[in-house]
C-alpha positions in Angstrom: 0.0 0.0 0.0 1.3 3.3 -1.0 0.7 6.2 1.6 -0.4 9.3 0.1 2.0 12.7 1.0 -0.6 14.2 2.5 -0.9 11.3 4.8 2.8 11.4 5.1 3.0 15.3 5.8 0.5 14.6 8.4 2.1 12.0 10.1 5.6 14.3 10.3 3.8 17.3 11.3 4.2 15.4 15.1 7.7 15.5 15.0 7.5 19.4 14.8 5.6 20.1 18.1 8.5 17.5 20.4 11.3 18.7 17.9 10.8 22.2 19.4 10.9 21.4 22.9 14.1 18.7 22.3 15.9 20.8 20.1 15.5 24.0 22.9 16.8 21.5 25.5 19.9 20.4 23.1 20.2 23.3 22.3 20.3 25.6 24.9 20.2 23.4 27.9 24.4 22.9 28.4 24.4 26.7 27.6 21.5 27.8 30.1 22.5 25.4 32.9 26.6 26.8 33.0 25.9 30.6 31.6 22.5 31.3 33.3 21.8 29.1 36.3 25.5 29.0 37.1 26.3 25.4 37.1 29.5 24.0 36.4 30.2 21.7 33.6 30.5 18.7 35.3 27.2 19.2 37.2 25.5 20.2 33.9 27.4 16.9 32.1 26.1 14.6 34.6 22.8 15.6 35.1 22.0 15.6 31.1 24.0 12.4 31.1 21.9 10.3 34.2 18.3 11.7 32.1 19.5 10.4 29.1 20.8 7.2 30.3 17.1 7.1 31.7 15.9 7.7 28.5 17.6 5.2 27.0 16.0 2.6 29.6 12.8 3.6 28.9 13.1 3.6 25.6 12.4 -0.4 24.8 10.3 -0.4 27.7 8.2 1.4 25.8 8.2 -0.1 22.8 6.9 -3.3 24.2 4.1 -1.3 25.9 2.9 -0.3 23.1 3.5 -3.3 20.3 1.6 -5.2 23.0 -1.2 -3.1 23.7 -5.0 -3.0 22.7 -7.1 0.1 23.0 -9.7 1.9 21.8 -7.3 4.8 20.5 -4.5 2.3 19.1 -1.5 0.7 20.3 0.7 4.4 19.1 -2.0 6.9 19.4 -3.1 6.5 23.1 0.6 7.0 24.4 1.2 9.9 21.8 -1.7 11.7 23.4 -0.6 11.4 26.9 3.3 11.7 26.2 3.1 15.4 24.2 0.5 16.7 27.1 2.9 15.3 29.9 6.3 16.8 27.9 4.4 20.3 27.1 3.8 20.8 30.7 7.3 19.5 32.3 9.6 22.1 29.4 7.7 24.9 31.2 9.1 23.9 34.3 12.8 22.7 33.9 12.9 26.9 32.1 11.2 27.8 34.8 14.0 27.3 37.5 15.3 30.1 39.8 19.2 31.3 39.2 19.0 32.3 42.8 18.3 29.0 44.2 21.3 27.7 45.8 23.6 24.6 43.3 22.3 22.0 45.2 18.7 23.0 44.4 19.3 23.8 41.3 20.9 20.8 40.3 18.4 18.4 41.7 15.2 20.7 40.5 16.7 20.3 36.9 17.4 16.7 37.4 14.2 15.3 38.5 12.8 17.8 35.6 15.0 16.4 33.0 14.6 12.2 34.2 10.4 12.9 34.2 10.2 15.1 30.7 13.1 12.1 28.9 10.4 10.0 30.9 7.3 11.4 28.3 9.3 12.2 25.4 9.7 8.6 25.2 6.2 7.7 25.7 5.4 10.4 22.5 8.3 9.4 20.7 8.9 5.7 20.4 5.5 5.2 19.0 5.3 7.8 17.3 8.7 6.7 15.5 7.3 3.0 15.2 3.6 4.6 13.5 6.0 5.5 10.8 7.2 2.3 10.1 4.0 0.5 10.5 2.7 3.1 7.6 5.5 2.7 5.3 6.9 -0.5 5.4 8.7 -1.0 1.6 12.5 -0.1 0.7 11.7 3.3 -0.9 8.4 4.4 1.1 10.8 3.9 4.4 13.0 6.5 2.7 10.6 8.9 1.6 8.7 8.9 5.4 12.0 9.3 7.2 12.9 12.8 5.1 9.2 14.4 5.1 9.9 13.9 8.9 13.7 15.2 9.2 12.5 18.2 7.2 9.8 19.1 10.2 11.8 17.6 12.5 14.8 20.4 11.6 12.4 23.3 11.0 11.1 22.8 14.8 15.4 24.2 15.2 14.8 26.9 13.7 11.8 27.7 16.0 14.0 28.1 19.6 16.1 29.8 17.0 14.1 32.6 15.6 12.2 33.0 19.2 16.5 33.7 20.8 16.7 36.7 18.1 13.3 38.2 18.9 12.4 37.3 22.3 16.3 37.8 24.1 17.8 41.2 23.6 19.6 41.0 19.6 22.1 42.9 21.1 22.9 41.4 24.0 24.7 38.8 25.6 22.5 35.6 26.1 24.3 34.3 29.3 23.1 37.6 31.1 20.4 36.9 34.3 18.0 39.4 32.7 17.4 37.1 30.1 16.1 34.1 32.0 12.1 35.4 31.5 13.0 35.3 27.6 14.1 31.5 28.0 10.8 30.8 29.7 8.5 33.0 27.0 10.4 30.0 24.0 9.7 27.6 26.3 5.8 28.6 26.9 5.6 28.8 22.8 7.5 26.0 22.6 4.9 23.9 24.9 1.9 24.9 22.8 3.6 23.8 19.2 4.3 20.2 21.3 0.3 20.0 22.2 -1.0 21.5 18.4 1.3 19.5 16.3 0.5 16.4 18.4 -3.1 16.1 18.2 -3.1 17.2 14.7 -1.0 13.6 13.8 -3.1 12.0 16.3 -6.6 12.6 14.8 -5.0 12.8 10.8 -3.2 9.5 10.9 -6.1 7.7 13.4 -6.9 5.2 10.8 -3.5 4.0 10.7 -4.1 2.8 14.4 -3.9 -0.9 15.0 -6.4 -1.7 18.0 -6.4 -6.1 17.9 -9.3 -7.4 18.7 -12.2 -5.2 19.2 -13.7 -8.0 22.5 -10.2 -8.1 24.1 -10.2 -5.5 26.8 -7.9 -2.5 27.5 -4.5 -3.5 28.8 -1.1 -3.3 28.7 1.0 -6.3 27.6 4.8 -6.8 28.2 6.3 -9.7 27.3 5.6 -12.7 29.7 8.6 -12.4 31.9 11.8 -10.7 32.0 14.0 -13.5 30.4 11.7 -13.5 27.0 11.6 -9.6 27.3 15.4 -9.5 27.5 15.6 -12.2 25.2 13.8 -10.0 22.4 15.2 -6.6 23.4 19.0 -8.6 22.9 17.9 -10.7 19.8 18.0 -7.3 17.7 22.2 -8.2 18.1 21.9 -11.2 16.6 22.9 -10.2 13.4 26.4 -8.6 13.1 25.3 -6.3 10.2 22.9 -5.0 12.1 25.0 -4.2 14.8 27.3 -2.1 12.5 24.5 0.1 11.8 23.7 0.3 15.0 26.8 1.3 15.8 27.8 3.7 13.3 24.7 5.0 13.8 25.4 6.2 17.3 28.9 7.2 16.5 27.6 9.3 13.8 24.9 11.3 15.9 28.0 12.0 18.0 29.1 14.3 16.0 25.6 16.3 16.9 25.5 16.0 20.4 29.5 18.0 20.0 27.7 20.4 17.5 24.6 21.2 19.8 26.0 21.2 23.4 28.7 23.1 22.7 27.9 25.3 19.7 26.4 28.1 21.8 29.6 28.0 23.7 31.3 28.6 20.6 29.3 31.0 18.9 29.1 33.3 21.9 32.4 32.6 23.9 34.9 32.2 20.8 33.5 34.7 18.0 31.7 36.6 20.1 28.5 36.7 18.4 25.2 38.6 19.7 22.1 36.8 20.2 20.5 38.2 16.9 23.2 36.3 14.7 23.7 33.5 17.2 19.6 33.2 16.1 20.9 33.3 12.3 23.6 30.7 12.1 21.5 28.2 13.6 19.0 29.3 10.4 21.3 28.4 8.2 22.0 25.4 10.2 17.8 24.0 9.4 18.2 25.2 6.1 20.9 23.2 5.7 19.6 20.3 7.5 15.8 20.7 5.2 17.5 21.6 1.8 19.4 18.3 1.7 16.5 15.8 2.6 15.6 15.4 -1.6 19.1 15.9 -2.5 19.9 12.5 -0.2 16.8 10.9 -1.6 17.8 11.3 -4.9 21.2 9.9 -4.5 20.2 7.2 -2.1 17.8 5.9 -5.0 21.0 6.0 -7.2 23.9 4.9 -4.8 22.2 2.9 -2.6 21.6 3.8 1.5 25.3 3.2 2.6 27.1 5.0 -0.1 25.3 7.9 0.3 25.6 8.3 4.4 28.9 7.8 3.9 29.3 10.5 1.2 27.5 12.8 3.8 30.1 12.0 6.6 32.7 13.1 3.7 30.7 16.6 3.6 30.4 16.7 7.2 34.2 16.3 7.3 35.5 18.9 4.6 33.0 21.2 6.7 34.8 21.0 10.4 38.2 21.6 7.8 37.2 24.5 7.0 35.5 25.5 10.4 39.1 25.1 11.6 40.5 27.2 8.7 37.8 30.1 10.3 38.9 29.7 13.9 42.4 30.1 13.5 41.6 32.8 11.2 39.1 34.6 13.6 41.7 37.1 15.0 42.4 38.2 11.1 38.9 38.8 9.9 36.3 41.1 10.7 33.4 40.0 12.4 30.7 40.6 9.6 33.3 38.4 7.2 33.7 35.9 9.8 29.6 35.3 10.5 28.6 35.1 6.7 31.6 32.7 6.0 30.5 30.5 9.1 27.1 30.8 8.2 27.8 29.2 4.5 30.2 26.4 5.9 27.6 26.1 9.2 24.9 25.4 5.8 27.2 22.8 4.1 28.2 21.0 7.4 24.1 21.0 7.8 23.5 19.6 4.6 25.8 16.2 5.5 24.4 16.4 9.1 20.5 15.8 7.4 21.5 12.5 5.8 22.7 11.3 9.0 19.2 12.1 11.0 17.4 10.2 8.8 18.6 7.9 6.6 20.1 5.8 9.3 16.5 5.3 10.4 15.4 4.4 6.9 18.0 1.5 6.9 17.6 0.4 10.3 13.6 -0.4 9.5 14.8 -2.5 6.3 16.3 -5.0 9.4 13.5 -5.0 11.3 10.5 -7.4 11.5 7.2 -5.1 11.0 5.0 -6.9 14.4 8.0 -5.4 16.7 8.6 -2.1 15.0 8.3 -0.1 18.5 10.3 -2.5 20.4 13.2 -2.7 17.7 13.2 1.4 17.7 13.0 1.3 22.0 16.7 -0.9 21.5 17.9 1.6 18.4 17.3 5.3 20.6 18.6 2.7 23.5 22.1 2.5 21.9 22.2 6.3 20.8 21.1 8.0 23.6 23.6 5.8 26.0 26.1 7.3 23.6 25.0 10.2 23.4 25.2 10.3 27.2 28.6 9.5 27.4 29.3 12.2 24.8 28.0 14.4 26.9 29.5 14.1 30.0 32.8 14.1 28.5 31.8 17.8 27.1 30.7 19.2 30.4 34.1 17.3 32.0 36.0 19.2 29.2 34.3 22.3 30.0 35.8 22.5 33.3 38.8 20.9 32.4 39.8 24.2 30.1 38.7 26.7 33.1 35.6 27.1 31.5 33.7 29.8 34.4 30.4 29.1 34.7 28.3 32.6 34.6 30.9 34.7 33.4 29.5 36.6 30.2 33.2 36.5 29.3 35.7 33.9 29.0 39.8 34.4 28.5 41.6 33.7 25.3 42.7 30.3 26.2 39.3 29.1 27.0 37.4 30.5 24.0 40.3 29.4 21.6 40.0 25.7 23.5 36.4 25.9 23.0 36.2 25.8 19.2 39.2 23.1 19.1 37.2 21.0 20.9 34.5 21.1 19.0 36.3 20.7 16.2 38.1 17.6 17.3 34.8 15.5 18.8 33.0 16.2 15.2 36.2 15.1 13.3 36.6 11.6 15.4 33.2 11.2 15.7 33.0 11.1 11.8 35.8 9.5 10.9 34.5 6.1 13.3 30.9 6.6 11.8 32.3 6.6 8.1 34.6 3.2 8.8 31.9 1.8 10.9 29.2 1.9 7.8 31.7 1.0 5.8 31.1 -2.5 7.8 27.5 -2.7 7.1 26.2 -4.8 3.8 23.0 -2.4 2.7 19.9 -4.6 1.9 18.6 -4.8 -1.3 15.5 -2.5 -2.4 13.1 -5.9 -2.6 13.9 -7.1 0.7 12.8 -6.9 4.3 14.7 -8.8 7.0 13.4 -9.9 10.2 15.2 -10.4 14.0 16.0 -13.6 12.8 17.4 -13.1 9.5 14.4 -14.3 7.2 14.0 -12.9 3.7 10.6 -12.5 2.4 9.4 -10.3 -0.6 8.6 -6.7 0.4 4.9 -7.1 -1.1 4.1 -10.4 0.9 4.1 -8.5 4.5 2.3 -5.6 4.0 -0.6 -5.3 6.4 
């Protein structure tokens, strides 16, 4: 069954809403938590890391809940409902905590905050991730979903964006006290895209929803015990090609966790940007990230999934080359030259950086055995967000590391220089693993879908 693009513009619509509220906390959160609230790196690294580990736990938990359950609303759309209301609420009140509050209060206010909204952005996400697969479930629809989804998914970054340039001061600097009302105003506008966006997906794609048996009653299944749970969640690493992608999946969204938690660093701290242009590299950044979603469709259908993410590591790459060419230069360059030359390469780098959202995604589903969809993507976000948690924890250990000072508006020479080098190093070695590590991976043919277990069966024989 082919699904129509309105259907399929519908159904990524829901990634807008969440997107705005994850992207602000990517985005901002490392920044906010050492700039505004006056938290050290460490404390900032560990508290994002322990959520996210959290996350990650959830994550398959999940997934079973909801392959396994039967209700009225359907076995994605009942936890969709309750996850974007729950996450809409919980952003207001992690922006919502008081600088003056002492570190200790602080910390744990914005680590209980962080472990309950990770809590119900899995209950929104993981199905609503696995409704995807169940509506597109051939080689090339796979592909197609995933990208009409990256593109909302990257224009809910430009939202937090475009709110820091009009809502903070343009001119000033965004680490300054004064501006913690402006990080609660995104965060209240945020919250409302999260509840809109969701219910519109909810109520467009509801005949999509898979409810069983209309006499069984309303529950909630996990597997029988915790050896066959365990023994499913595991069985997804029974294949070693799949656990290259897996792998190189995570390695490769590495090099995004280095570009988010500690580009605001950067941009302020090392050139010195206001809030205003701060607001319009991270444009270019989602126009980047939405202009090269047909670009990789095209040359996927031509090159095949694994050449072309590994072409868009090699873009990703050349970019962080020339980003270092522009930090060493910094000192030599005006600061209008600098911004519009960072802005193009920021664009490029974002261009490679959309392949790897989303066309990872695509190739993971053409592993995957279509009755366990939200289960298999609980184990995928599993593996990434444990990475991605260990990522950054090293960031906020670095940050101290370099005599990074935590509420300063201004840092030395050293630091800022250190700043940029770091980034530029975690994106480079991040990339460089990602690009061998697909290089492992055998990509499936277009006719194919492969279950757990390693069965082939035609494409056209399992579509529900």
């Amino acid at each position: 069954m082919k699904v129509s693009r309105t259907d399929k513009l519908i159904y990524s619509v829901g990634a807008f809403g969440y997107g705005s509220v994850n992207q602000t906390l990517n985005n901002f959160l490392m920044f906010f938590g050492t700039g505004v609230l006056g938290l050290s790196g460490t404390l900032m690294g560990l508290a994002i890391a322990i959520s996210t580990v959290w996350d990650a736990v959830t994550d398959p938990l999940v997934g079973a809940m909801s392959d396994n359950y039967r209700g009225r609303l359907g076995k994605r759309h009942t936890f969709m409902a309750v996850g974007c209301l729950a996450v809409a609420g919980l952003n207001l009140m992690i922006w919502n905590i008081n600088p003056a509050w002492s570190e200790t209060i602080k910390f744990f206010a914005l680590l209980v905050g962080l472990l309950l909204i990770e809590t119900f952005n899995t209950v929104y996400s993981t199905p609503y991730s696995a409704l995807g697969f169940d509506m597109c479930q051939t080689y090339h629809e796979r592909t197609s979903i995933q990208s009409y989804k990256t593109v909302f998914q990257s224009a809910a970054l430009l939202v937090p964006s475009v709110l820091m340039g009009i809502v903070l001061n343009p001119k000033a600097v965004a680490t300054m006290h004064t501006a913690t009302s402006g990080y609660r105003v995104i965060a209240a506008i945020t919250s409302t895209f999260c509840v809109v966006t969701a219910l519109i997906t909810i109520i467009g794609t509801f005949r999509y929803r898979s409810t069983g048996n209309k006499n069984q009653p309303v529950q909630v299944n996990v597997p029988k015990n915790k050896v066959s749970f365990l023994s499913e969640f595991f069985a997804i690493l029974d294949e070693r090609n799949r656990v290259y992608l897996i792998a190189a999946y995570a390695v490769a969204l590495s090099c995004s966790a280095f570009l988010t938690s500690l580009g605001m660093h950067v941009f302020t701290y090392t050139f010195h940007f206001t809030s205003l242009q701060i607001s319009f590299i991270l444009g270019c950044l989602v126009a980047g990230v939405i202009s090269g979603q047909p670009l990789w469709c095209h040359v996927s259908s031509r090159l095949g999934k694994k050449r072309t993410v590994q072409t868009a590591l090699l873009v990703v790459l050349s970019g962080v080359c020339v980003f270092a060419l522009l930090l060493t230069a910094r000192i030599y360059l005006p600061n209008s030259v600098t911004l519009w030359l960072l802005a193009v390469n920021i664009y490029l780098i974002a261009v490679g950086v959309g392949c790897i959202y989303s066309l990872p995604i695509s190739m993971f589903a053409d592993n995957i055995k279509l009755e366990s969809t939200a289960m298999a993507t609980g184990f995928l976000t599993f593996c990434t967000k444990c990475t991605n948690a260990i990522v950054t924890f090293v960031i906020g250990l670095i940050l101290d590391l370099i005599g990074f000072q935590s509420g300063v508006a201004v840092q030395t020479w050293q630091v800022s220089t250190a700043l940029g080098w770091v980034l530029v190093g975690g994106v480079t070695v991040a990339g460089l693993g990602a690009w061998w590590l697909f290089g492992k991976y055998q990509d499936k043919a277009p006719c194919n879908v492969v279950s757990y277990q390693g069965e082939t069966s035609n494409a056209t024989s399992v579509v529900r």
